[in-house]
VOGU-3710 file (C-alpha; in Angstrom, 3 decimals, decimal comma):
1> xxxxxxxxxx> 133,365/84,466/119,344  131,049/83,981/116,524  129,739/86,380/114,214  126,489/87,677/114,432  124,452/87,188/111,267  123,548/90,420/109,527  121,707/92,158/106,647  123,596/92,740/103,624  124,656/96,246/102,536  125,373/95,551/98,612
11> xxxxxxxxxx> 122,261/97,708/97,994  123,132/100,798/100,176  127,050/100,459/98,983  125,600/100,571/95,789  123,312/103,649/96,022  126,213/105,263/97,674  128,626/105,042/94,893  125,834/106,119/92,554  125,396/109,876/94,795  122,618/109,115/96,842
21> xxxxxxxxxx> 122,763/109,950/100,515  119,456/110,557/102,328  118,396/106,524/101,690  115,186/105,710/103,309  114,364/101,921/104,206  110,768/100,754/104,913  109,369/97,726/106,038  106,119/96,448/108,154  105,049/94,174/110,739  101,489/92,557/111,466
31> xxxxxxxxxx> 100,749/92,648/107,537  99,172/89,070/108,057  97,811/89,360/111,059  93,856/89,086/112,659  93,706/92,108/114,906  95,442/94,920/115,753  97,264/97,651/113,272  99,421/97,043/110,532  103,319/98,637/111,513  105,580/100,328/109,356
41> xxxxxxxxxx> 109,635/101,786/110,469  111,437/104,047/108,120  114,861/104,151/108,629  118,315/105,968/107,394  121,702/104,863/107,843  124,580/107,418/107,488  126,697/106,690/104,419  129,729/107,927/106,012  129,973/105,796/109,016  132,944/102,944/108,347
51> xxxxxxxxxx> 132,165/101,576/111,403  128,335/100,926/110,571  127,984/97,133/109,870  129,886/96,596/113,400  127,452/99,012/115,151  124,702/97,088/113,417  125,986/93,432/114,270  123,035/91,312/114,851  120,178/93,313/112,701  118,622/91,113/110,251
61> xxxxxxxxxx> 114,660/90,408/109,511  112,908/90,667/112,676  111,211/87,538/112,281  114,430/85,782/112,141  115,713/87,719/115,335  114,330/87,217/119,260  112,508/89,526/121,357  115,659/89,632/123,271  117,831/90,693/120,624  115,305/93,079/118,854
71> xxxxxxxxxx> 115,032/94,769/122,551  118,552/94,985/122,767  119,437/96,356/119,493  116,001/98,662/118,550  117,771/101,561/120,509  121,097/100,932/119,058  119,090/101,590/115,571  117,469/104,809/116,702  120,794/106,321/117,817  122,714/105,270/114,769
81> xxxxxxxxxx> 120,392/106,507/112,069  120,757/109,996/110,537  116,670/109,524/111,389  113,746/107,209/112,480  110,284/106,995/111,964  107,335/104,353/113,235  103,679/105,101/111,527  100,522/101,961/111,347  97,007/101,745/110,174  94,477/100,308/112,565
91> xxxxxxxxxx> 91,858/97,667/112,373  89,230/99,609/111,002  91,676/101,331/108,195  92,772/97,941/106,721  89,117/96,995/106,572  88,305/100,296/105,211  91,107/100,074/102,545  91,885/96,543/102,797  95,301/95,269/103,335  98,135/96,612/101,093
101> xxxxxxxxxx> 96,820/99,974/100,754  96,736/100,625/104,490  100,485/99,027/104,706  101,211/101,641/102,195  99,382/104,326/104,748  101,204/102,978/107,336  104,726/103,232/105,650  103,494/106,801/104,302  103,348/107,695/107,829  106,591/106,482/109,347
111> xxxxxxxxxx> 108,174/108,079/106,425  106,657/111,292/108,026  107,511/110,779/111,323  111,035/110,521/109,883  111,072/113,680/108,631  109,285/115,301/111,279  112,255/113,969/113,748  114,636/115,953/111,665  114,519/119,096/110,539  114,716/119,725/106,696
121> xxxxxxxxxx> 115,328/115,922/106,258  114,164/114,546/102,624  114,610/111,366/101,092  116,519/110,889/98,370  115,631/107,545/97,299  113,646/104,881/99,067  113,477/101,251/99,640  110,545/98,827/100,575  110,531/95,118/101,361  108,736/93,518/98,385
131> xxxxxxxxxx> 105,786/96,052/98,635  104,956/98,026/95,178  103,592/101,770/96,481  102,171/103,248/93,677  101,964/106,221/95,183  105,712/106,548/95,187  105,483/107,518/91,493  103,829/110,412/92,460  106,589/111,855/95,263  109,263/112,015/92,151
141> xxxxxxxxxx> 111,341/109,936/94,520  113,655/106,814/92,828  112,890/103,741/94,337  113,665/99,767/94,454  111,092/97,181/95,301  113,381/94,269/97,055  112,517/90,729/97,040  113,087/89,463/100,385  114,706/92,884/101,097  114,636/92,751/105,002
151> xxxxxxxxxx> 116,971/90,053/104,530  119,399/91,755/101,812  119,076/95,102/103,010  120,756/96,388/106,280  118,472/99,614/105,654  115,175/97,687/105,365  115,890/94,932/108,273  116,589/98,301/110,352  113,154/99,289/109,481  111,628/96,168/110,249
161> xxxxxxxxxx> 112,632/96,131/113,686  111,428/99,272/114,761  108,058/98,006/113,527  108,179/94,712/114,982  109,306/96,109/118,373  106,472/98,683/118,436  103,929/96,417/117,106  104,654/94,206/119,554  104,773/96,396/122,609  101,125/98,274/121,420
171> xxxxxxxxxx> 99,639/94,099/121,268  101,057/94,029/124,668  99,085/97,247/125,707  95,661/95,858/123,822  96,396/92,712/126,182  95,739/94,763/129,292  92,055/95,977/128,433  91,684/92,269/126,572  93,093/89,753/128,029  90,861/86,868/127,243
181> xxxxxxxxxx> 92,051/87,231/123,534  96,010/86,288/124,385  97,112/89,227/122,383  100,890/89,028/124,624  101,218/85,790/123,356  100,544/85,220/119,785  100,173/89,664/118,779  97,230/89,006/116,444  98,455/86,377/114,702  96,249/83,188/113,889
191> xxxxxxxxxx> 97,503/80,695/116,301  95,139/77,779/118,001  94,698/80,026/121,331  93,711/82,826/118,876  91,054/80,645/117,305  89,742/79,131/120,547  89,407/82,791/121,932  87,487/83,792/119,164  85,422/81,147/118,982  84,331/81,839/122,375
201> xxxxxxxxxx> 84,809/84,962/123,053  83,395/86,453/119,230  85,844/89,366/117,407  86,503/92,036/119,470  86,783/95,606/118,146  90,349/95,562/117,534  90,112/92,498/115,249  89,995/92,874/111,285  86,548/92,056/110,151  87,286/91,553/106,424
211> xxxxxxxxx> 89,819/88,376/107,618  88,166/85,445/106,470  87,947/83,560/110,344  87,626/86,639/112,034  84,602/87,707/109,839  83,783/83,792/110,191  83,849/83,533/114,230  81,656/86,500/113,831  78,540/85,085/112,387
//
């Protein structure tokens, strides 16, 4: 049987050894898309668990894993990790605050749905996919920025599945009230049928105005 390709835990083995317990992974989904919110998942793995990479077979970046298997293993996540969290920014926030700073909203509230699904919970250090927060400087939290981190983090990929999976199923909703915009098949992102629908069709009011062909179909 072949092995299923997973995220790395060198980071998390690391912060183990070093005391910390309560390790929070964040990531996004729909960062570069043209309509729809901007996803974040927080996510954190016990540190006790020896069984936790085999539980875990198979998670790596969403974008490198299919609908199919980020179905299959999103609830596997969920009942794994000490806790969970899913938070986003809409349309109108990221043109409001423009891109990265509503990501960071967006991760700032998955990180609070986390702790609202358990009691007392409080991170103890935190880890985001590439993304500096500045604002983490200000929760006296430690932190690590990782390059590529949803691939070399088991933690982080976690995280971007749950935001993938419930990006993806809210783009499915959005398809149902606007369906001549495709949003089931490409979820926001620029692809040709995206263009054409926009073209014809002008933004809607789910698309991101401040995107340079959205704000350009819109003239």
């Amino acid at each position: 049987m072949r092995k299923l390709k997973t995220a790395s835990m060198d980071n998390e083995l690391q912060l183990w050894q070093n005391g910390y317990r309560r390790i929070i992974g964040l990531d996004e989904a729909g960062r570069g898309a043209w309509a729809g919110p901007v996803s974040a998942g927080a996510v954190c793995l016990p540190p006790n668990d020896p069984d936790l990479q085999l539980k875990l077979a198979g998670v790596r970046d969403s974008k490198e894993m299919t609908p199919r298997q980020r179905a299959r293993l999103v609830e596997t996540i969920k009942t794994t990790a000490i806790t969970w969290g899913v938070g986003w920014a809409t349309n109108d926030e990221i043109d409001e605050l423009r891109i990265v700073r509503a990501t960071c909203l967006a991760m700032q509230r998955a990180l609070d749905d986390a702790k609202k699904r358990l009691a007392g919970f409080t991170p103890d250090f935190i880890m985001t996919d590439s993304i500096k927060w500045a604002e983490l400087e200000l929760m006296n939290i430690p932190y690590r920025s990782i390059v590529r981190g949803d691939k070399l983090s088991l933690t982080i990929s976690a995280a971007s599945v749950i935001a993938k999976v419930w990006r993806d199923e809210y783009m499915r909703e959005l398809d149902k009230h606007y369906p001549q915009y495709f949003f089931s098949a490409h979820k926001g992102y620029g692809t040709a049928r995206h263009i054409l629908a926009l073209q014809t069709h002008r933004p809607s009011p789910l698309h991101r105005k401040s995107f340079t062909p959205v704000r350009i179909a819109g003239e």
